[in-house]
Backbone as a printed PyTorch tensor [residue, N CA C, xyz], in Angstrom:
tensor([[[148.9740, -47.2420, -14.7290],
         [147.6640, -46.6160, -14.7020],
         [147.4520, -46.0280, -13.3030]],

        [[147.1060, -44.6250, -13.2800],
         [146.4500, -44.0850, -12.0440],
         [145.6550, -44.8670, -10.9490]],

        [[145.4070, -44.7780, -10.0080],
         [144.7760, -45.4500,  -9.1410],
         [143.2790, -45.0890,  -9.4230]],

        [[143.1040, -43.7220,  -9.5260],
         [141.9020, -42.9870, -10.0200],
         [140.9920, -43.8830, -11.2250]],

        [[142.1270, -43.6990, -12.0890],
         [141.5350, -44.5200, -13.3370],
         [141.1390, -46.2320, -13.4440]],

        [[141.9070, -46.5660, -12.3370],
         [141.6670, -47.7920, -12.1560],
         [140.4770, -48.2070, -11.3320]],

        [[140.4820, -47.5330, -10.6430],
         [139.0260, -47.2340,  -9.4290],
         [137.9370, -46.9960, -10.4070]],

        [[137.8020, -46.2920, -11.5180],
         [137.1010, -45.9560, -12.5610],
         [136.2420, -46.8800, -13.6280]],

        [[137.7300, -47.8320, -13.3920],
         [137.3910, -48.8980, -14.8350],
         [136.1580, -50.1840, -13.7500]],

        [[136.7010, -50.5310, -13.0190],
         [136.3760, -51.2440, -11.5760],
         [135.0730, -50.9520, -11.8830]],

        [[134.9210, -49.4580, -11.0030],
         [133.0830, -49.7980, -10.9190],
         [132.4250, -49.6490, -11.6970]],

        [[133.0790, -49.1690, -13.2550],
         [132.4230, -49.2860, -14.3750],
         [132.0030, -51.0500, -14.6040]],

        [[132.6810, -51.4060, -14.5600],
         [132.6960, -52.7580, -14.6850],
         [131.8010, -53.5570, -13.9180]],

        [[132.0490, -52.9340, -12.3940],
         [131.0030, -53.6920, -11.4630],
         [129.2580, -53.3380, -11.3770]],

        [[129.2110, -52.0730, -12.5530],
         [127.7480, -51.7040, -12.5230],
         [126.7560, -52.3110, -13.3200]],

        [[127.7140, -53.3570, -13.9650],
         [126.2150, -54.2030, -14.5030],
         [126.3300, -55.5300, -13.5150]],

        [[124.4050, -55.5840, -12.9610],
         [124.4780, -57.1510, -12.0460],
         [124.7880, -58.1450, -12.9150]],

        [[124.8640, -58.4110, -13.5400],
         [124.6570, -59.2220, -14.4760],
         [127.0170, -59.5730, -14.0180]],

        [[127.7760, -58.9860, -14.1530],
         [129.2430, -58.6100, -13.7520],
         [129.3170, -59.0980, -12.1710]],

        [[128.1020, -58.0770, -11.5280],
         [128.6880, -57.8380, -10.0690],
         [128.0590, -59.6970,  -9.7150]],

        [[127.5010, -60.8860, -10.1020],
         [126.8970, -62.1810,  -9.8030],
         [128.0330, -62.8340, -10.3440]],

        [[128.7900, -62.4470, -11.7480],
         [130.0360, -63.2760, -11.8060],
         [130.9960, -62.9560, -11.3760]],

        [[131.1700, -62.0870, -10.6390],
         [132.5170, -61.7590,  -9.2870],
         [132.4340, -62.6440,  -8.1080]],

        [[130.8910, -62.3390,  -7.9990],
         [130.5820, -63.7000,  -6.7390],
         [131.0520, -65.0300,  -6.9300]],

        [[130.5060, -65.2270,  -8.1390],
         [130.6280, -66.8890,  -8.5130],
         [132.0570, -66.7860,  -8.4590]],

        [[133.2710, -65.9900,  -9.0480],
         [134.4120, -66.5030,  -9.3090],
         [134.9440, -66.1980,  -8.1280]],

        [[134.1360, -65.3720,  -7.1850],
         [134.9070, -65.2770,  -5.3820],
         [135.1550, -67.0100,  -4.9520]],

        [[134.2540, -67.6370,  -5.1500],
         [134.3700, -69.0350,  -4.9970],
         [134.6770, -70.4870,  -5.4070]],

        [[135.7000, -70.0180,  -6.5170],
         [136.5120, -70.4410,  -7.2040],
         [136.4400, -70.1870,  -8.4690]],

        [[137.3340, -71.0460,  -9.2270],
         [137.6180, -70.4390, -11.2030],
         [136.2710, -71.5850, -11.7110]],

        [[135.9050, -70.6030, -12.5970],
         [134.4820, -71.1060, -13.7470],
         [134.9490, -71.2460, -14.8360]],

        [[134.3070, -72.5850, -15.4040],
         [134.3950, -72.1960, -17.2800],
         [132.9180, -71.1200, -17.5160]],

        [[133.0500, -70.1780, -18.5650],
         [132.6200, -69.4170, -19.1940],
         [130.7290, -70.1000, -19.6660]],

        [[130.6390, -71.5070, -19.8800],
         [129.5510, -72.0770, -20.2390],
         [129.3390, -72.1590, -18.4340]],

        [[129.5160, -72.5880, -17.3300],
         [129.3170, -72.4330, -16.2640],
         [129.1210, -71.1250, -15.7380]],

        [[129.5850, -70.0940, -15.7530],
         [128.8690, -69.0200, -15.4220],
         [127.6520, -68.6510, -16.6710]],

        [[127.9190, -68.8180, -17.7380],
         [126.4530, -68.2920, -18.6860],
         [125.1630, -68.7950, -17.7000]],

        [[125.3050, -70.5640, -17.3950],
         [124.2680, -71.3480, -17.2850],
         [123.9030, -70.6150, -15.5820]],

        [[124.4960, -70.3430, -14.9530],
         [124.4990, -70.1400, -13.3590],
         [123.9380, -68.9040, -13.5900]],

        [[124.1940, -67.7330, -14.6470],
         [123.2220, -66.5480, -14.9240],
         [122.2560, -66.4960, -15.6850]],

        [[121.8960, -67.3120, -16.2710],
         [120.9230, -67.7010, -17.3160],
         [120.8560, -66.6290, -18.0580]],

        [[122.2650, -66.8240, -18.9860],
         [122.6050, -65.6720, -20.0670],
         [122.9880, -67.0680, -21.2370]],

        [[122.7920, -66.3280, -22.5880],
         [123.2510, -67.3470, -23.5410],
         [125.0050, -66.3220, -23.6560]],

        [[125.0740, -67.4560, -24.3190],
         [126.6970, -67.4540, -24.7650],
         [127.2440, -66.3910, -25.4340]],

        [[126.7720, -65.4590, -26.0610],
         [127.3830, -64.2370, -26.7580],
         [127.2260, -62.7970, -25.3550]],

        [[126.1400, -63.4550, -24.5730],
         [126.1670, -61.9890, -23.7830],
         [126.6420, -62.5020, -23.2180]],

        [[127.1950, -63.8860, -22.2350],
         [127.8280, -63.7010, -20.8510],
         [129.9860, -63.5990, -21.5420]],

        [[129.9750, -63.8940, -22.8810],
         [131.5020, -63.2120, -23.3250],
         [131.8770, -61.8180, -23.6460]],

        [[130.3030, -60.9920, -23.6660],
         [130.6860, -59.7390, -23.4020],
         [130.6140, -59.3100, -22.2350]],

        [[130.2650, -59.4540, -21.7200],
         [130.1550, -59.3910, -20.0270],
         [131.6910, -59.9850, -19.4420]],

        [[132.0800, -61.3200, -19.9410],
         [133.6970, -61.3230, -19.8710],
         [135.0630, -60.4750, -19.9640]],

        [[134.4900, -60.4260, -21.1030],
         [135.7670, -59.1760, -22.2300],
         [135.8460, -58.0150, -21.0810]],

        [[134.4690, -57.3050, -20.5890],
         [134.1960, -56.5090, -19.7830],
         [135.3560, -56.4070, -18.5060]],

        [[135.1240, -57.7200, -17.5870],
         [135.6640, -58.0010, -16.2820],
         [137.0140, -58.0920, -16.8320]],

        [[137.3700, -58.7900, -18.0500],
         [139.3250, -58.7710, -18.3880],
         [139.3460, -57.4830, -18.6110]],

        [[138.9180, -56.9730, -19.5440],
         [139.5180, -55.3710, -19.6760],
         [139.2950, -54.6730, -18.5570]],

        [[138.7520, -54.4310, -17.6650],
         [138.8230, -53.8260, -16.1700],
         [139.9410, -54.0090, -15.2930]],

        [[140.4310, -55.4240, -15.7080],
         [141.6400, -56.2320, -14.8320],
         [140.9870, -56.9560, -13.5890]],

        [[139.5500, -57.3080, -13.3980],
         [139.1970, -57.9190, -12.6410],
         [139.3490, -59.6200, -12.4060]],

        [[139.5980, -60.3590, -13.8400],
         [139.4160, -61.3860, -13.8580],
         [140.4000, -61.6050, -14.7500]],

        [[140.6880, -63.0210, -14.8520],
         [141.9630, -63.4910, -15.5980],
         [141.5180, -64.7500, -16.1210]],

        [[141.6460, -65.3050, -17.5900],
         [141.5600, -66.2680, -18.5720],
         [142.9330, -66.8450, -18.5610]],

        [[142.0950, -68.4590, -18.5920],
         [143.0760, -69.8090, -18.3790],
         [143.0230, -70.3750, -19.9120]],

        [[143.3850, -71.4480, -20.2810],
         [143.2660, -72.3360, -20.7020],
         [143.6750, -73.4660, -20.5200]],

        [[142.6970, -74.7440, -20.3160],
         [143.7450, -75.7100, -19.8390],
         [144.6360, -76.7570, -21.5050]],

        [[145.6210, -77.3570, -20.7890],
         [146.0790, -77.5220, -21.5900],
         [145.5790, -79.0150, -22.3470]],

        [[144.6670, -79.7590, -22.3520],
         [143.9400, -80.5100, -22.5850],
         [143.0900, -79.8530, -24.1120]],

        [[142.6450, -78.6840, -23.7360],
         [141.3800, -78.2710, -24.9740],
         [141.8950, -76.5250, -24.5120]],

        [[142.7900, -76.2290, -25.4450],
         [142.6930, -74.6200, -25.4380],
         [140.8270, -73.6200, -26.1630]],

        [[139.8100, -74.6800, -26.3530],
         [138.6250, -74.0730, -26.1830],
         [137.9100, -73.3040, -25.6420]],

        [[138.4650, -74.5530, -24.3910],
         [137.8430, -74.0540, -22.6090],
         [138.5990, -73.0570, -22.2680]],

        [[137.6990, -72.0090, -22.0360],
         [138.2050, -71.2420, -20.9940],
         [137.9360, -71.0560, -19.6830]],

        [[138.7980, -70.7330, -18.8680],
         [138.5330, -70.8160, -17.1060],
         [138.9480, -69.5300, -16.8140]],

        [[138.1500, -68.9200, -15.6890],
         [138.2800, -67.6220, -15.5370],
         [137.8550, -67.5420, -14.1540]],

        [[139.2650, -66.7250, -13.5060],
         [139.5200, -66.5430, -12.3360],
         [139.2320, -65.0270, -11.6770]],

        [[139.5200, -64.8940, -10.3380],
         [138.9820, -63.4830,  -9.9420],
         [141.2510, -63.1500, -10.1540]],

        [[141.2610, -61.7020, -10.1530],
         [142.7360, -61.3850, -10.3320],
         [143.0020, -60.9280,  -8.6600]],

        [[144.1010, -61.5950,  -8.2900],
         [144.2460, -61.3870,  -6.9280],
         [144.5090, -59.8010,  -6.9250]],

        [[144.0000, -59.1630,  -6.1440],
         [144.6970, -57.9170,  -5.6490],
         [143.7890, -56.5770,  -6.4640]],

        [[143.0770, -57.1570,  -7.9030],
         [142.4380, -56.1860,  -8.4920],
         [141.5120, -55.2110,  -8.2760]],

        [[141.1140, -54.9140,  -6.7920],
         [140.1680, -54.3120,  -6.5140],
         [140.9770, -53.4740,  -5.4750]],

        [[142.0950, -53.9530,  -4.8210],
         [142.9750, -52.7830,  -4.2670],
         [143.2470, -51.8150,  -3.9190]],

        [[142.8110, -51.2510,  -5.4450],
         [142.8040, -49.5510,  -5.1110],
         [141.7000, -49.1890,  -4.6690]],

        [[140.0190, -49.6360,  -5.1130],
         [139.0660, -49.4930,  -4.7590],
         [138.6420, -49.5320,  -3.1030]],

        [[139.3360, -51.3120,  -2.5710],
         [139.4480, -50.6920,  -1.5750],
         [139.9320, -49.9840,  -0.6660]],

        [[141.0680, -49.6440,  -0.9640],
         [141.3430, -48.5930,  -0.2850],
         [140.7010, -46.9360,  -0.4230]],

        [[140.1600, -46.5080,  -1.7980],
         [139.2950, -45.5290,  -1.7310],
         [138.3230, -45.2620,  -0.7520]],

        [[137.7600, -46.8240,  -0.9540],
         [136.4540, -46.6370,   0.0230],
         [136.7890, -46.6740,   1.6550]],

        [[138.0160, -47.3970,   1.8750],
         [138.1570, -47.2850,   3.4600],
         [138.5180, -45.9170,   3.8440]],

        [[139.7640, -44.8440,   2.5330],
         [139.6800, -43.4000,   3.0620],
         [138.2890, -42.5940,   3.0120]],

        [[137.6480, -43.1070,   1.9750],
         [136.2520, -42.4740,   1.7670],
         [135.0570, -42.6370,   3.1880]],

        [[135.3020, -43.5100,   3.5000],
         [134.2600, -44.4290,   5.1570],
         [135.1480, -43.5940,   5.7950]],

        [[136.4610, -43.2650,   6.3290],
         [137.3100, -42.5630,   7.1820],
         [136.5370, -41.2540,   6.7380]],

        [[136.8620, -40.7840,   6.0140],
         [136.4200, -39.4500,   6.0310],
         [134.8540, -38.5430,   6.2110]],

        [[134.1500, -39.5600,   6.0160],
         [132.7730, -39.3240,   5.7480],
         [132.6890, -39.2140,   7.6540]],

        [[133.0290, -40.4690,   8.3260],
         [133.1150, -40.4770,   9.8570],
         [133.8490, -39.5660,  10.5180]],

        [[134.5940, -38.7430,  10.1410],
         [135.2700, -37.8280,  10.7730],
         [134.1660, -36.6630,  10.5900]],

        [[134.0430, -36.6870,   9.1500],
         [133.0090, -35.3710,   9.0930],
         [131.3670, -35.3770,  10.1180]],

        [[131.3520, -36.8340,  10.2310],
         [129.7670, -37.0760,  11.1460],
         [130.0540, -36.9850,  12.4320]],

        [[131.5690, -36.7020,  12.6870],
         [131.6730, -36.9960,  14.4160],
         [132.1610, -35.0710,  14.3790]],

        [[132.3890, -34.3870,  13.5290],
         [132.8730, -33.3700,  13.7620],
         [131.6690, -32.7150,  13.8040]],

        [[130.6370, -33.0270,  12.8390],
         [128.7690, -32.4310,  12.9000],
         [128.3610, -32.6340,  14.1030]],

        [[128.2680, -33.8700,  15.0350],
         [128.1100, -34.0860,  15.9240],
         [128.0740, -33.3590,  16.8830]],

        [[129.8340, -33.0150,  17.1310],
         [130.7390, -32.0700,  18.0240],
         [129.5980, -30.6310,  17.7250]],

        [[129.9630, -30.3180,  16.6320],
         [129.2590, -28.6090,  16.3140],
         [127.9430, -28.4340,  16.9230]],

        [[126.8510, -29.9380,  16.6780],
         [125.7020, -30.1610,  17.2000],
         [125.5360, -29.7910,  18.9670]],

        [[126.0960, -30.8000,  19.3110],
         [126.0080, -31.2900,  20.6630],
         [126.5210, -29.5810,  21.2570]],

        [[127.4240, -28.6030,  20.9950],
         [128.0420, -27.8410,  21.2070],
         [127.0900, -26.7860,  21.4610]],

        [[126.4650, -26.9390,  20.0180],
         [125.2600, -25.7240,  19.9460],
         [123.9750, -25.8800,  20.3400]],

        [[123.7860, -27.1650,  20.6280],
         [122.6070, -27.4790,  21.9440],
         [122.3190, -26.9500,  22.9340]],

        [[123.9090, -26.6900,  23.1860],
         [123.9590, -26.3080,  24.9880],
         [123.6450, -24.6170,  25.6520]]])
């Protein structure tokens, strides 16, 4: 998959809060699925679409332990945001080049 497209799926994904509060929670370790519902005070059918969401993006990754394949545990995916950030650090690079080059033109035509 393109980097583009992947950058795509990402902040599609990250534009509902309801997504961008269970990225947090799973920044700080792996949740069962009834643990993040209760921590968002979502019932159980919306916080597994809100799941499905973050796996199909490739943000997050489903466990099962081997005790009760019921439970599910759901982790952040190392590295999945990657491309994003790097968009945004060329995107912050570039935006600053263009404010220091306005600057230059400014300060220039002051004088």
């Amino acid at each position: 998959m393109s980097a583009s497209r992947t950058i795509d799926r990402t902040l599609a994904a990250l534009a509902d809060p309801h997504r961008r509060k269970a990225v947090e929670l799973l920044g700080r370790g792996p949740l069962r699925a009834g643990e993040l519902a209760e921590a968002l005070k979502l019932p159980a059918p919306a916080m597994s679409r809100h799941l499905r969401a973050l796996k199909q993006s490739g943000l997050v990754e489903e466990t099962h332990p081997a005790f009760d394949a019921r439970v599910r545990i759901y982790t952040l995916r190392a590295g999945a945001m990657a491309d994003l950030k790097q968009w945004l650090a060329d995107t912050e690079r570039m935006w600053s080049d263009q404010l220091a080059s306005f600057k230059t033109h400014v300060e220039k035509a002051c004088k």
